[in-house]
C-alpha positions as a Markdown table, in Angstrom:
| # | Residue | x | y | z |
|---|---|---|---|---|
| 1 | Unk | 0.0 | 0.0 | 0.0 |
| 2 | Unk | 1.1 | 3.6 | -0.8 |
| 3 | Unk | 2.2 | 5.3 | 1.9 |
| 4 | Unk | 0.0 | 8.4 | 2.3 |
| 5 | Unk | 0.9 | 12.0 | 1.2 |
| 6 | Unk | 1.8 | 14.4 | 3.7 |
| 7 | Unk | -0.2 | 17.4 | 3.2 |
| 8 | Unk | 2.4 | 20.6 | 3.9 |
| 9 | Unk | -0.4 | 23.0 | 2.9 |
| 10 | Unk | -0.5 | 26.1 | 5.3 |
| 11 | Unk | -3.5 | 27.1 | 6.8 |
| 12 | Unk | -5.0 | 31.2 | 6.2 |
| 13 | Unk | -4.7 | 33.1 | 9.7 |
| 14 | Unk | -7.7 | 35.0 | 9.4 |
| 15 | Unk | -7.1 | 36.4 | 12.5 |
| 16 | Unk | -4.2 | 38.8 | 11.0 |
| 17 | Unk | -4.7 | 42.5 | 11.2 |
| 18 | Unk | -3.5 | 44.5 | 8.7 |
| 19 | Unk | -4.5 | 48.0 | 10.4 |
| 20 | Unk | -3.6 | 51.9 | 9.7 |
| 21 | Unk | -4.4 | 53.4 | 13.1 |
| 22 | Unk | -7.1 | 55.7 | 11.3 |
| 23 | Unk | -9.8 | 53.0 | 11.9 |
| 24 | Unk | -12.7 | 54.6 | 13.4 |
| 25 | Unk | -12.5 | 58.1 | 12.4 |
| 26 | Unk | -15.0 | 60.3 | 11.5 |
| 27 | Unk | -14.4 | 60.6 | 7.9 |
| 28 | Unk | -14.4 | 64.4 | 7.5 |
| 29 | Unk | -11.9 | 64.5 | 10.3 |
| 30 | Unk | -10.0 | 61.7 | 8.5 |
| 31 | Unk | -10.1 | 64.1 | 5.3 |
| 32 | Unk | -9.5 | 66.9 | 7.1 |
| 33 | Unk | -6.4 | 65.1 | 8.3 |
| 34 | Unk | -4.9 | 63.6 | 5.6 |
| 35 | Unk | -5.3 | 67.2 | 3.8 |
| 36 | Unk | -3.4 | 69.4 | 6.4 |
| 37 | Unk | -0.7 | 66.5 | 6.0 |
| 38 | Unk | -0.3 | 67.2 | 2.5 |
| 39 | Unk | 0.5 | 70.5 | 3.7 |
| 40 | Unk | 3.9 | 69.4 | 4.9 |
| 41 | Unk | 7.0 | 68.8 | 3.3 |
| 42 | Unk | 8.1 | 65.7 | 1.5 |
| 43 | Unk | 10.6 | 64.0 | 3.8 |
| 44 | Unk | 12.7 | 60.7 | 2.3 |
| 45 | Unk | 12.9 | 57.5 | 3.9 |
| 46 | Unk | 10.9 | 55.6 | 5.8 |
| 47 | Unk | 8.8 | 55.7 | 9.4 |
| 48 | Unk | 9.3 | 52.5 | 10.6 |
| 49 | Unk | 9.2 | 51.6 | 14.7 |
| 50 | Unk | 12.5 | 49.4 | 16.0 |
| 51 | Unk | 12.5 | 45.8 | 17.4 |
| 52 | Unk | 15.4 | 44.9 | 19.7 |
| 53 | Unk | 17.4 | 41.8 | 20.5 |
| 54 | Unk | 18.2 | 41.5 | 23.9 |
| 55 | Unk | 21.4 | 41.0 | 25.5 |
| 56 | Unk | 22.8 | 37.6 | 27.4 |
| 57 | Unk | 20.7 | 35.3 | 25.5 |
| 58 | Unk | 17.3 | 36.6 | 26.7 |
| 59 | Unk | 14.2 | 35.0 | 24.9 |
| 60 | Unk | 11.7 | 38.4 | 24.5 |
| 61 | Unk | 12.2 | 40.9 | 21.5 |
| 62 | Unk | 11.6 | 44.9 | 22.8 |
| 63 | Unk | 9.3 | 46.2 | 20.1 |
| 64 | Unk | 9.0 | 49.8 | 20.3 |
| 65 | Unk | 5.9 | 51.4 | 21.4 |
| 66 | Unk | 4.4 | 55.0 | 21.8 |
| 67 | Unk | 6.6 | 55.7 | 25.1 |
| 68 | Unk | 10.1 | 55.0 | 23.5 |
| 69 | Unk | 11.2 | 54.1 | 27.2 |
| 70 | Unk | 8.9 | 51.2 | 27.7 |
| 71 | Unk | 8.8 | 49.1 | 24.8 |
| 72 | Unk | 6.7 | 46.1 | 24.8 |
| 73 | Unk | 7.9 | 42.8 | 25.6 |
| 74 | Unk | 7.3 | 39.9 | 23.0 |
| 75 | Unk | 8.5 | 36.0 | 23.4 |
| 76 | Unk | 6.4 | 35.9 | 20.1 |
| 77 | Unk | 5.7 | 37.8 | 17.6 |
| 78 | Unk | 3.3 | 37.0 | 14.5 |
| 79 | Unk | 4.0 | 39.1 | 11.7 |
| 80 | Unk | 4.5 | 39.5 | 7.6 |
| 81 | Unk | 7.7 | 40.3 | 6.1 |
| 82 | Unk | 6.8 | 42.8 | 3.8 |
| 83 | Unk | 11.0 | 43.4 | 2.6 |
| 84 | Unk | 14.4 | 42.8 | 3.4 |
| 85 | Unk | 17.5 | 42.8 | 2.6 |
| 86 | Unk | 21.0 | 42.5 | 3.1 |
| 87 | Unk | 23.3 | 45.3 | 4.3 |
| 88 | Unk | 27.2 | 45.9 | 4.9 |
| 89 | Unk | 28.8 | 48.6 | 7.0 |
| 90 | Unk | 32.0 | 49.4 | 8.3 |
| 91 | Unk | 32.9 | 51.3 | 11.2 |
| 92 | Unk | 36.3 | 53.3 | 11.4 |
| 93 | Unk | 38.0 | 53.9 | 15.5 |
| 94 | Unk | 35.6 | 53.4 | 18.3 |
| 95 | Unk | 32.6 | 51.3 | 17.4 |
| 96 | Unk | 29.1 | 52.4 | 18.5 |
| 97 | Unk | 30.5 | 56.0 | 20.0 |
| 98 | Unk | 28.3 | 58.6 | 19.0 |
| 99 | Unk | 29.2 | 61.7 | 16.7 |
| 100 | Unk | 30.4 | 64.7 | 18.5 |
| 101 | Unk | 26.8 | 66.4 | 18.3 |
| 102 | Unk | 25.5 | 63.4 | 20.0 |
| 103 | Unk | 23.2 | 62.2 | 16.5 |
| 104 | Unk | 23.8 | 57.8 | 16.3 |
| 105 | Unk | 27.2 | 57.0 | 14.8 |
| 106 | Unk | 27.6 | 56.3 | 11.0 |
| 107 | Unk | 29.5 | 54.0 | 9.2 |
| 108 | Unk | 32.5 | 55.1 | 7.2 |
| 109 | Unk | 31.3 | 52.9 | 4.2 |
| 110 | Unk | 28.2 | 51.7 | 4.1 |
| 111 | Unk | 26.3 | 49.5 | 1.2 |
| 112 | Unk | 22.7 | 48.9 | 0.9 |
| 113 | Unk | 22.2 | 45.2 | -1.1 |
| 114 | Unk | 25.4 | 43.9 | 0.8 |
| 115 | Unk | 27.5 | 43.8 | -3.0 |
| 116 | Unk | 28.0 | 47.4 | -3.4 |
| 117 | Unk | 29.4 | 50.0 | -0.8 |
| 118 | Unk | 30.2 | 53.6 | -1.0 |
| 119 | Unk | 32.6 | 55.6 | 1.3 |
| 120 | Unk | 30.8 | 58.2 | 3.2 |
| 121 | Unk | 33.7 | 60.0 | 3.3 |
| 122 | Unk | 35.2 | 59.9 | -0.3 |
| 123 | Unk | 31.8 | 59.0 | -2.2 |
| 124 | Unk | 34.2 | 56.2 | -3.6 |
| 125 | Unk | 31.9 | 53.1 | -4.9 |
| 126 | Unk | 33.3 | 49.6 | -3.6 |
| 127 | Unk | 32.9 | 46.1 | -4.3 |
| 128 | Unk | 32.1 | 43.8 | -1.1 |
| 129 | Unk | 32.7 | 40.7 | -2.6 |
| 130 | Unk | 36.5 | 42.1 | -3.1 |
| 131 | Unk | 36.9 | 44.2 | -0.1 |
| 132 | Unk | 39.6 | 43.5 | 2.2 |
| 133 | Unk | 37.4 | 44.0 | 5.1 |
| 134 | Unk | 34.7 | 42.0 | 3.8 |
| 135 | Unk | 37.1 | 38.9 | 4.2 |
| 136 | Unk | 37.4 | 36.6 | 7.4 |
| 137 | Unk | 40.9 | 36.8 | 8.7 |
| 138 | Unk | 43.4 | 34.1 | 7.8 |
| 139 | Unk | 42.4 | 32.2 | 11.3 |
| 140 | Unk | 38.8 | 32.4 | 10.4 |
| 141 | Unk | 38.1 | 35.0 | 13.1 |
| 142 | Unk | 35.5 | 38.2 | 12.6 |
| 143 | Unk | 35.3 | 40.4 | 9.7 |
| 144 | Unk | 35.9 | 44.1 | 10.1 |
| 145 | Unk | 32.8 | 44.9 | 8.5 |
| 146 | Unk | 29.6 | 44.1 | 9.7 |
| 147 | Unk | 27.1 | 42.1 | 7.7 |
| 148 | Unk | 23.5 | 42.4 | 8.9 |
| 149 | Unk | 19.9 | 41.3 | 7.2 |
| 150 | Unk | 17.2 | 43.8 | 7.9 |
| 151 | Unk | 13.4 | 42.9 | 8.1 |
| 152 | Unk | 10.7 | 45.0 | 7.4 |
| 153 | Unk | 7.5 | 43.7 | 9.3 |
| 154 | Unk | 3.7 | 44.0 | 9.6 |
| 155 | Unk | 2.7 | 43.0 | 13.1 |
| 156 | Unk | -1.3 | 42.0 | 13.8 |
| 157 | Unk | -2.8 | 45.0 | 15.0 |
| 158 | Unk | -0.3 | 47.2 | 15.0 |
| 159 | Unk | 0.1 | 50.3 | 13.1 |
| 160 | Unk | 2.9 | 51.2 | 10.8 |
| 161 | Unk | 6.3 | 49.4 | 10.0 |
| 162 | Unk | 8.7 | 47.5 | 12.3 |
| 163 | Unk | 12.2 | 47.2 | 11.3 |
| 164 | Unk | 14.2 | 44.4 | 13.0 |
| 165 | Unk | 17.8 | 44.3 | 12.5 |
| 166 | Unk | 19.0 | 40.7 | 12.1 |
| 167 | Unk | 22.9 | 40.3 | 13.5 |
| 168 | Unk | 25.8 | 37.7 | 12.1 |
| 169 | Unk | 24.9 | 35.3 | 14.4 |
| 170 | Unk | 21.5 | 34.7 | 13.1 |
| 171 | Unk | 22.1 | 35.8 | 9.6 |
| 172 | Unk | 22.7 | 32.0 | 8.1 |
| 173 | Unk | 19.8 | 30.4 | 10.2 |
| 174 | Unk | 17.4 | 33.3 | 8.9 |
| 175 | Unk | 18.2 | 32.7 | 5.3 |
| 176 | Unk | 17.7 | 28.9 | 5.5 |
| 177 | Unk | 14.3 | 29.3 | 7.6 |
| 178 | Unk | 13.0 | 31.4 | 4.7 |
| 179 | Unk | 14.3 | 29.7 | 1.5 |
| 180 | Unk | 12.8 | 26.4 | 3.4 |
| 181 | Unk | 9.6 | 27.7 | 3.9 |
| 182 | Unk | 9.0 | 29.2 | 0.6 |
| 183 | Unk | 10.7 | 26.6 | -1.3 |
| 184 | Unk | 8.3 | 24.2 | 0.3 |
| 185 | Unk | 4.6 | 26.4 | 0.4 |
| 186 | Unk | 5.5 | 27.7 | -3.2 |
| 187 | Unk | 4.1 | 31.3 | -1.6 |
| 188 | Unk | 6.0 | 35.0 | -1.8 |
| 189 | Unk | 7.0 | 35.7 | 1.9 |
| 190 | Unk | 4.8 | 39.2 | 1.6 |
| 191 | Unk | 2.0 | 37.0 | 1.8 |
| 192 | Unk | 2.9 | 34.7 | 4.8 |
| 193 | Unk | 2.5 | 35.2 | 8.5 |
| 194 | Unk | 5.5 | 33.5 | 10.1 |
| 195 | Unk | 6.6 | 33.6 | 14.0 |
| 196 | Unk | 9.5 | 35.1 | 15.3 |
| 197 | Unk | 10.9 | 34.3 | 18.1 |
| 198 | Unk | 14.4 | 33.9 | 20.2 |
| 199 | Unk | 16.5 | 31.3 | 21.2 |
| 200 | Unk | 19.3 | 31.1 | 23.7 |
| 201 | Unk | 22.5 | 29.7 | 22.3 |
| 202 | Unk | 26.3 | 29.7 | 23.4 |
| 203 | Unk | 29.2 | 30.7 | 21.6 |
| 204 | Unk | 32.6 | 29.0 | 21.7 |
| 205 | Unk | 33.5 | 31.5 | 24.5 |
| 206 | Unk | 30.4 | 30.1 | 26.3 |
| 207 | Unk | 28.7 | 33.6 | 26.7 |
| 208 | Unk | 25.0 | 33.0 | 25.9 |
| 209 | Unk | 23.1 | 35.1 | 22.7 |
| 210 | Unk | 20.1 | 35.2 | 21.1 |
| 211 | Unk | 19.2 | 33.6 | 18.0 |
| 212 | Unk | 16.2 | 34.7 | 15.4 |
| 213 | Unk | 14.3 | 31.9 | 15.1 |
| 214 | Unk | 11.4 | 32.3 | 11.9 |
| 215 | Unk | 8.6 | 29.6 | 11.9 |
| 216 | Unk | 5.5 | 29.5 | 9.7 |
| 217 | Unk | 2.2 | 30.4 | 10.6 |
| 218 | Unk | -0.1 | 30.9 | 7.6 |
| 219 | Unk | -1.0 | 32.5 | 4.8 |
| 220 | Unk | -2.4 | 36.1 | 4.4 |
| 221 | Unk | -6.0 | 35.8 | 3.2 |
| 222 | Unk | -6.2 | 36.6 | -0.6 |
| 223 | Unk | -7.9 | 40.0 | -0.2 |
| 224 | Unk | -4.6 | 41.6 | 1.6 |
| 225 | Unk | -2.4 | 39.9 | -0.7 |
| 226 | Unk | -3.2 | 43.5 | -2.8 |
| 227 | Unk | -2.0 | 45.5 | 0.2 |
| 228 | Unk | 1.0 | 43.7 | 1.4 |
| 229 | Unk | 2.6 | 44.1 | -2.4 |
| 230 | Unk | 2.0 | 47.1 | -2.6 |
| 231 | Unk | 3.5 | 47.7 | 0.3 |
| 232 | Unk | 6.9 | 45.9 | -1.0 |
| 233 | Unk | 6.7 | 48.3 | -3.6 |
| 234 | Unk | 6.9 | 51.1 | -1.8 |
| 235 | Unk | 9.3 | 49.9 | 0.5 |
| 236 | Unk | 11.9 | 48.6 | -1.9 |
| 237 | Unk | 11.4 | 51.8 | -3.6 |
| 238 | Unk | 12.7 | 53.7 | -0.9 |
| 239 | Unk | 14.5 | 51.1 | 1.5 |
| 240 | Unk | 18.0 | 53.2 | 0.8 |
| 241 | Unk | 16.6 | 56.0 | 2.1 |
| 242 | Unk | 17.0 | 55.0 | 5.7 |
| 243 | Unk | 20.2 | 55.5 | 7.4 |
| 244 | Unk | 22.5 | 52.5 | 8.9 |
| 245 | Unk | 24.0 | 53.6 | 11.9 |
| 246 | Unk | 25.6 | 51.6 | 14.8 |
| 247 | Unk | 22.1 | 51.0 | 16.5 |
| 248 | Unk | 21.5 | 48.4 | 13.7 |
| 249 | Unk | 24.8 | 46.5 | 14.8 |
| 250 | Unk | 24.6 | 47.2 | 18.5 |
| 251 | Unk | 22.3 | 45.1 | 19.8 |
| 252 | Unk | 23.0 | 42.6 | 22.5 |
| 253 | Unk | 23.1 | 39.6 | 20.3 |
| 254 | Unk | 25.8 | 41.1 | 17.8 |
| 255 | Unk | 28.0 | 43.3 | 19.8 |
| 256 | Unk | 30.8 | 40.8 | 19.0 |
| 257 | Unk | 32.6 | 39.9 | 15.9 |
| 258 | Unk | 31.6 | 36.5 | 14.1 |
| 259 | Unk | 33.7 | 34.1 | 13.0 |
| 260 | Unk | 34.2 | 32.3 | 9.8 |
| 261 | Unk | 32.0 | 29.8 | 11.2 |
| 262 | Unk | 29.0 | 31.9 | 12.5 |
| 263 | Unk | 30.3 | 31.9 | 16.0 |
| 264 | Unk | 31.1 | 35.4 | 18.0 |
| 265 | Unk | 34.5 | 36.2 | 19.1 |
| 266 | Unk | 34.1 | 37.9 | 22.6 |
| 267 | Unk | 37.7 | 38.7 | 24.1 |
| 268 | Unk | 36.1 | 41.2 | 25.7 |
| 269 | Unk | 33.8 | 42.7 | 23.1 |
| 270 | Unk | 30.4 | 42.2 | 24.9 |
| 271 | Unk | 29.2 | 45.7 | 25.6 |
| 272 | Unk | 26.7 | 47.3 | 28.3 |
| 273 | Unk | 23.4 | 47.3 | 26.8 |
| 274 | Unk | 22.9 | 50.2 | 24.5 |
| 275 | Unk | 18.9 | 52.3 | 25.3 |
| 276 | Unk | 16.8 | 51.6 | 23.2 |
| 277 | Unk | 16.8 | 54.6 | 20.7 |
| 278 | Unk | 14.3 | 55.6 | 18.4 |
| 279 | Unk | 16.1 | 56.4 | 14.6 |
| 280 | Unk | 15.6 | 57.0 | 11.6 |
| 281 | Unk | 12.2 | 58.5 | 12.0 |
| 282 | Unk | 12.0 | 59.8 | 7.9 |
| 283 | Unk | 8.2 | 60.5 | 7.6 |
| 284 | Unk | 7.0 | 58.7 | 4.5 |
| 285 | Unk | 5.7 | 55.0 | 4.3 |
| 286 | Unk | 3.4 | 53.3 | 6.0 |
| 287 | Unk | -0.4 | 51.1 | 6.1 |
């Protein structure tokens, strides 16, 4: 007898919230609003709220809320990926010190699609693949430049765009988890909801970290499929717009140089916990 087909089709989480915050208003206050804000000047980039890795292997994401002091604590978050991408940036002296006028610290040379960098400095274009410190060391120890994947997300009933910041050490596992899942469900990850969450794992230094974990959760019912491209669009339209600086490295989780073979390299590089800091606030995109 044939054994019996497993059925890996995913379920629709009708439950997902794909909300704007202007539910509920009076619609000539809603007119009257969205016409003053046409009043205002075009600002680039993208308004997008932060989600932060913690520090010493903890297992809850901070996701930024209205009081920037007291983000809200997730073990789990349900979300859509709406865009990401790869990114590069190097740092030149002390890493994560702030500019003299106390703005977030930029990268000497920076590139947005993780192949292409440019030089703040010099406005010199430079190949990553070829960059000298792109390349693991001859021991197999920590680049100089930092290689980071950034999310864009949709959370359920929540306003606006999040923007996690994937370090190093979960770079590899994120890739995998996503090729895996869309290889298998044959659907566009802009029109999945998938789980994040965090797990505690130990580098060869045996300090704890947290790791990204992504897991399926659904699909998107077929009526916001229109809205979630549309969405990625916009997004990888303007995705260049918004500004790496060492708040995108600096999170507990990738404070530390990886090695060759994902694994951080502390001797000592395990910082204090930087606030939680609210960036790149560009006006711009949004539900």
């Amino acid at each position: 007898m044939a054994a019996e087909k497993k059925n890996t089709a995913l379920a629709t989480v009708d439950t997902f919230q794909i909300v704007t915050g202007m539910e509920g208003l009076d619609e000539e206050l809603l007119a009257e609003l969205e016409d003053e804000m046409d009043d205002l000047d075009d600002v680039k980039g993208i308004s997008c709220r932060h989600i932060k890795i913690p520090s010493g292997g903890g297992k809850a994401y901070e996701v930024e809320s209205d009081d920037p002091d007291d983000p809200d604590i997730e073990k789990e978050i349900e979300a859509v990926i709406i865009f990401t991408h790869r990114m590069n940036s190097y740092w030149e002296g002390e890493f994560g010190a702030t500019a003299e006028d106390g703005s977030p610290n930029l990268p000497k040379c920076s590139s947005m699609d993780g192949k292409t960098g440019v030089d703040l400095d010099t406005g010199e274009v430079k190949s990553c693949e070829n960059c000298p410190l792109n390349q693991y060391a001859d021991d197999g120890s920590g680049k100089q430049c930092k290689n980071i994947r950034r999310l864009y997300l949709l959370i359920s009933g929540k306003p606006g765009v999040y923007l996690l910041s994937v370090p190093p050490t979960s770079i590899k596992d994120v890739n995998k988890q996503l090729a895996k899942i869309m290889g298998i469900q044959k659907i566009p990850y802009s029109k999945m909801v998938v789980r994040l969450k965090l797990e505690t794992a130990v580098n060869r230094g045996g300090i704890k970290y947290s790791k990204v974990v992504i897991e399926k959760a659904g699909t998107l019912p077929k009526e916001a499929w229109p809205t979630t491209s549309a969405m990625r669009k916009e997004l990888k339209e303007k995705y260049r717009d918004v500004a790496i600086t060492s708040d995108d490295y600096n999170q507990g989780s990738s404070s530390a140089p990886v090695d060759k073979e994902g694994f951080m390299d502390v001797d000592g590089a395990i910082t204090e916990d930087v606030p939680f800091i609210i960036n790149n606030r560009g006006g711009g995109s949004g539900p």
